[in-house]
N, C-alpha and C positions, 0 to 999 in steps of 0.2 A: 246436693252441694250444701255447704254450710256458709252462706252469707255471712258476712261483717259488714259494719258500716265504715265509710270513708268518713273520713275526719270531717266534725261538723263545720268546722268553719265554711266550708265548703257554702252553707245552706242559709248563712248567715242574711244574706239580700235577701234573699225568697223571703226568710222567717218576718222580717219587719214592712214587707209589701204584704204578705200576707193579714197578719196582724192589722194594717191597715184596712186594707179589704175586708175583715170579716164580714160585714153584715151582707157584704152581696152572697159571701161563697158559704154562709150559713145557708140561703136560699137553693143553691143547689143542692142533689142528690148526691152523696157521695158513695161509692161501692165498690167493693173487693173484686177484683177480678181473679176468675179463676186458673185459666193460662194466658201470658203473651207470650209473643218470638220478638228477640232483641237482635240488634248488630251492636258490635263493639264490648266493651270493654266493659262498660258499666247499666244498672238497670236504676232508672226513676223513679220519683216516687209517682210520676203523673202516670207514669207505664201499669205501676201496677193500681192506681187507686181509677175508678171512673169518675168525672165530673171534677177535680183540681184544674184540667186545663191549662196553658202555660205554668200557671200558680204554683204548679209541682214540679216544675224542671227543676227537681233537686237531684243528685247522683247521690242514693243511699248505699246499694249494695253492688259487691262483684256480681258479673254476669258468667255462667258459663264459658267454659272450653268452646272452641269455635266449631262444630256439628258436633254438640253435646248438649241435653236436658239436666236441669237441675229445679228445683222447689227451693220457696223462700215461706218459713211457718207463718200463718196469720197473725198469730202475736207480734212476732220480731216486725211484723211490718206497723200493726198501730202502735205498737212502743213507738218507735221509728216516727212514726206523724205525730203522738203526743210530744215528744220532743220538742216540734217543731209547733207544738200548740194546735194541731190540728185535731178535734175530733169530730164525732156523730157520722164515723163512717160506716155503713151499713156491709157487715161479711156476709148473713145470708148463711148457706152452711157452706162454706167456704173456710176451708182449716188452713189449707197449703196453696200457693202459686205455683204451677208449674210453669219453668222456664225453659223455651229454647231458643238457643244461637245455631242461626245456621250456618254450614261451615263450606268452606272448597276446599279443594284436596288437588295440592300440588305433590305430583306424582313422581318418581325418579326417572323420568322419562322427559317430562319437563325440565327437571333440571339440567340434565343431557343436552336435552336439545337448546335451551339457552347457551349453555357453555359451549356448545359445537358452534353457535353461529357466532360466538368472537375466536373461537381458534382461527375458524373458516376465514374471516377478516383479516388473520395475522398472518397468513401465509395460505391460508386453504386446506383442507382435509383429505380429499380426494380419497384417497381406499382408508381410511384411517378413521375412529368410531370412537366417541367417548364414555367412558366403562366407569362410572361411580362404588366405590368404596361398598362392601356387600352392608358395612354398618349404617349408608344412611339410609334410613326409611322417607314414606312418604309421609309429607307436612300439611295440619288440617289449620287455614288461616280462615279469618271472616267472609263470611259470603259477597261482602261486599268492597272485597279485594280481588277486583276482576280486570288490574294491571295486568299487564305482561311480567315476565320476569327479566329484571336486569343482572350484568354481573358486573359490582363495581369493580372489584381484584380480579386478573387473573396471573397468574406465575406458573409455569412450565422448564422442568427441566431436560432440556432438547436432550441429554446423557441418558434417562431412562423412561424421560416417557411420565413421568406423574407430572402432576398438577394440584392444585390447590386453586379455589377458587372461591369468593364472595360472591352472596347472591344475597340480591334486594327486591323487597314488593315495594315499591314506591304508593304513597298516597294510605287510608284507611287509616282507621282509629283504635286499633288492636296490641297497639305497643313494638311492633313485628318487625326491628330494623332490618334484621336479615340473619345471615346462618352462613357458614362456613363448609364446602365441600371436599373431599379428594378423591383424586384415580387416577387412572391412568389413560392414556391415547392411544388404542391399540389398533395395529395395522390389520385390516378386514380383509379376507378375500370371498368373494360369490362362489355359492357351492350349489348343484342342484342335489338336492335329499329326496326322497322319496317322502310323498304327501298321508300314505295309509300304508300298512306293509304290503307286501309284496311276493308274494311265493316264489318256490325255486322254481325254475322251470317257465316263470307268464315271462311273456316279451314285453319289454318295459315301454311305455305309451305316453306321448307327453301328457295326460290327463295324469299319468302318477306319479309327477315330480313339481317341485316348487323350489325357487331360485332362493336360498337366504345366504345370511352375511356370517361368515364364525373367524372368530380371533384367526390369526395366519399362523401363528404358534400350533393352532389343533389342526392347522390340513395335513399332513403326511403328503409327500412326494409323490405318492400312490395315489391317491384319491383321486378320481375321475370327478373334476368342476362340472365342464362344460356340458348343457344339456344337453347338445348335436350328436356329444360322443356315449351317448345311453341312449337313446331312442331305438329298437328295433333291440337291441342287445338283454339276453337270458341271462338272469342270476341263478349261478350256482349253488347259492344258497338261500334261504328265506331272510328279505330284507326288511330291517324296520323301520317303522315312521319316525323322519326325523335324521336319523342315522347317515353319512357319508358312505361313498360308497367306493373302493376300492378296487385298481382293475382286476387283481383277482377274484373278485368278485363276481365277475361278468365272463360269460363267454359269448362266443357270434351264433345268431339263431342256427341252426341246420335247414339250410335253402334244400339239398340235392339227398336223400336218404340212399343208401346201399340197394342197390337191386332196384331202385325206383326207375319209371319211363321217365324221360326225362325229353326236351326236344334242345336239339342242336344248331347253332346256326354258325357259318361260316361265313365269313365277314372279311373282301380283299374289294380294292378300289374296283369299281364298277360291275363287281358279282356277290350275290348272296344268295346261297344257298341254305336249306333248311333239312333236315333228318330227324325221325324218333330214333332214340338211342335206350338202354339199358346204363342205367350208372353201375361202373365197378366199384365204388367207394361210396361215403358220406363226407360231406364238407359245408362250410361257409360260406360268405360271398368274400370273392377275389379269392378261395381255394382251388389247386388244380387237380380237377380228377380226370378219371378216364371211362370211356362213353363206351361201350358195344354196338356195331349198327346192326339193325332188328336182319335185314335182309342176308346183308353179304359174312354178319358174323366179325368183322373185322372191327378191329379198337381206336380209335381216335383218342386224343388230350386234351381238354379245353380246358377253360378257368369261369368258373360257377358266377354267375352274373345277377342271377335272381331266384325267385321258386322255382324248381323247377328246368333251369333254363343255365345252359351253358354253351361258350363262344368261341369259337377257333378265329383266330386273326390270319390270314395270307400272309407269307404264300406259302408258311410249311404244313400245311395239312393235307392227305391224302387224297389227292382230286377225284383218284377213279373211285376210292370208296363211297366219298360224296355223292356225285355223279349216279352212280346206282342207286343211292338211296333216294337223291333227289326224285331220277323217275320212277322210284316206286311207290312216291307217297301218293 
C-alpha cells in the first residue's frame, strides 16, 4: 500500500504534550517495529514505533483494506515522527512495516438472509426465497464488525417480485454506512435431486436423493418432487447429481419376470389359499398378469403385489383350480 499522511493538525496536542515531556521520553527505548495487525481505518504512530506509549496516539497513515496486508517504508515513518519532533528512534534492520487488518466477509447469503427476515415480518415468505442481483458480490468489512446485519430500506414491488434494499453494519470505525441491494422474491418449490449419479437400470434408494429448493419457474409439470414417489422406481436412463428428475424418466422395478415361479395367493373373507404358479408375462407392482398352475396346467389372473408374489381377490377366481394346487403343495 502507499500510505499518506492525514492532515497534521490532527497531531497538533500530542506534538506540544510531547515537547513538554521530553526528558522522560528521551529515557525510553524507542524501536521500529517490524509488523503490527490494526482494526479500523487508520494506523498510529504508537502502533508502529515501540516505547511512545499513549504519547503517540497520533493517526499518521491509512490502514489497509479490511483482510488485506500492506507496508508502510521506514523512512516515510521517521520523517512522520521528526515532524512531530520526535527523534533517536532505533529501526535496527527494519526497512518496511508490514501491516495487516483483519477483515469479515459478509457473504451473499447473509445478506439474503437479513433481507428474508423483514420480508418474513411483512407478511411472511413461506415457499418464497430471496434471490440477490448476480452483480453483488460478497463484502470484506473490519474484523471487528461482528454486528449483525440490519436492513434500514426495504421496498418491494408486489407486480414483479424485485426489491431494493439498504443494509447497514451498525457500530465500528471503518467508515462502512451500508450499501444498496437488489433482486428478486422468487417462489421455491422442494425437489428431491439425486445426491451422486445414478445408472440406468439401479432402483433408486432414499440414500441417493436430497430434498433442495429450485426457483418454480425451473420445475416443469413433469418433474417428479416428492421423494415417496422415487424410492423403489428404475431410471431409464443415467441420472445426474443434482438434476430433476422427470416421470419419464422413471419406470416401476420389474417385481414378476416372464416364465418366473412365482407364488399365488388367493385372498376372500375367511379363506386363503396359496399355489406356485409359472408367470405368463413380466410386470410391475399393481400390474395384472397371468399365473399357470404348476399341477393342473390351468391359468389364473392376478395383480403383482410384490417380488415375486401375486394376489387373486374373491370370489372370481377358479376355486377348483386352487383347490388342487392348494393340496399339492
Amino acid at each position: 500500500m502507499i500510505p499518506r499522511f492525514l492532515p497534521l493538525t490532527l497531531a497538533t496536542g500530542l506534538l506540544a504534550a510531547l515537547l513538554a515531556g521530553g526528558s522522560a521520553l528521551a529515557q525510553e527505548a524507542m524501536r521500529l517495529k517490524s509488523e503490527i495487525t490494526v482494526t479500523g481505518d487508520i494506523v498510529r504512530l504508537d502502533q508502529l514505533i515501540e516505547g511512545l506509549g499513549e504519547k503517540g496516539a497520533v493517526a499518521m497513515f491509512r490502514a489497509p483494506q479490511p483482510g488485506h496486508r500492506g507496508t508502510i517504508r521506514a523512512d516515510r515513518i521517521l520523517e512522520a515522527a521528526r515532524e512531530l519532533g520526535i527523534r533517536g528512534i532505533e529501526t535496527g534492520d527494519v526497512v518496511s512495516v508490514a501491516i495487516t487488518r483483519p477483515g469479515r466477509t459478509i457473504s451473499r447469503d447473509d445478506m439474503q438472509q437479513a433481507i428474508a427476515r423483514v420480508a418474513a415480518e411483512r407478511g411472511g415468505l413461506g415457499n418464497l426465497d430471496i434471490v440477490l442481483d448476480d452483480h453483488h458480490a460478497a463484502r470484506l468489512v473490519d474484523a471487528t464488525r461482528g454486528e449483525a446485519l440490519k436492513v434500514a430500506q426495504f421496498n418491494r414491488d408486489p407486480r414483479t417480485g424485485r426489491f431494493e434494499a439498504r443494509i447497514t453494519l451498525p457500530g465500528g470505525t471503518d467508515g462502512l454506512e451500508g450499501w444498496t441491494v437488489t433482486g428478486g422474491i422468487v417462489e421455491m418449490r422442494e425437489v428431491a435431486v439425486p445426491v451422486g449419479d445414478i445408472d440406468r437400470g439401479e432402483a433408486i434408494q432414499a440414500k441417493d436423493l436430497v430434498i433442495v429448493k429450485r426457483p418454480a419457474a425451473q420445475v416443469a409439470s413433469d418433474v417428479v418432487r416428492p421423494l415417496s414417489e422415487l424410492l423403489g422406481m428404475v431410471p431409464r436412463r443415467a441420472l445426474k447429481a443434482g438434476e430433476m428428475i422427470r416421470s419419464a424418466d422413471l419406470a416401476k422395478p420389474i417385481l414378476v419376470e416372464k416364465a418366473a415361479l412365482v407364488t399365488v395367493t388367493y385372498a376372500a373373507k375367511g379363506l386363503t389359499l396359496t399355489m406356485r404358479g409359472r408367470s405368463q408375462g413380466s410386470g410391475s407392482m399393481g400390474d395384472i398378469v397371468k399365473v399357470q398352475n404348476l399341477q393342473s396346467k390351468k391359468v389364473v389372473e392376478g395383480v403383482i403385489t410384490g417380488p415375486g408374489q401375486v394376489t387373486i381377490a374373491g370370489p372370481v377366481a377358479p376355486t377348483a383350480a386352487l383347490s388342487e394346487s392348494a393340496l399339492a403343495r
